[in-house]
C-alpha positions in Angstrom: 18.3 -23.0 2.9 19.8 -25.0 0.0 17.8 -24.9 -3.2 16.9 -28.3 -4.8 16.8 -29.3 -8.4 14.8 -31.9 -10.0 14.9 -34.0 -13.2 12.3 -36.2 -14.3 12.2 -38.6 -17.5 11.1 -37.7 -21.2 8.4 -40.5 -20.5 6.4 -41.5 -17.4 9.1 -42.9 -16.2 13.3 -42.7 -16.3 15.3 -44.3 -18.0 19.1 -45.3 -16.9 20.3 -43.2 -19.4 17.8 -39.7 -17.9 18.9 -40.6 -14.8 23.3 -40.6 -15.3 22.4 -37.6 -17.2 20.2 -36.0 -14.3 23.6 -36.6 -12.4 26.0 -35.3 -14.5 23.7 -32.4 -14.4 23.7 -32.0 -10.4 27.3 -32.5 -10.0 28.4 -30.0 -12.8 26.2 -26.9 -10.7 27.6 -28.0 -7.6 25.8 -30.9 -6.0 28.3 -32.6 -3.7 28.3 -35.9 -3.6 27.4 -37.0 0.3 24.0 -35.0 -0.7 20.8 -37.3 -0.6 18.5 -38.1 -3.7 15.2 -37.8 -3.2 12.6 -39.6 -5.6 9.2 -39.6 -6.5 8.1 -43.3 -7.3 5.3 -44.8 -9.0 2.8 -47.4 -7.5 5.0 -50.0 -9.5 8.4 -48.8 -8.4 9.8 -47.0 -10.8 11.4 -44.1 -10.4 9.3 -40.6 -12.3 11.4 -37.9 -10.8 14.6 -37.8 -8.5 15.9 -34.4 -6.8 19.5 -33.2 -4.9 20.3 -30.2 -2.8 22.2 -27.8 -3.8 24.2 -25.1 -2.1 24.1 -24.9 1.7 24.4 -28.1 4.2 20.5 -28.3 5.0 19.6 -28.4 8.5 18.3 -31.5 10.3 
């Protein structure tokens, strides 16, 4: 079962800038890039904290 890291923003919600970093992040401990993102969003939207798999192919 892959592990999954998550990022969220210094505020309530990210910023552009958080989330390029969050991916910079992901890629450099191995996050490939066909993975999917998950995200938790608020009721207006925006985006509070986004997630990747990392490590083994999950199952589905």
């Amino acid at each position: 079962m892959p592990s999954r890291i998550k990022f969220s923003g210094a505020e309530k919600d990210m910023t552009l800038d958080e989330l390029e970093d969050a991916i910079g992040h992901a890629r450099n401990v191995g996050a490939k890039g066909d993975r999917c993102v998950y995200a938790i969003l608020s009721t207006s939207g925006k985006i509070k904290e986004v997630g990747v798999d990392i490590g083994e192919v999950p199952d589905y």
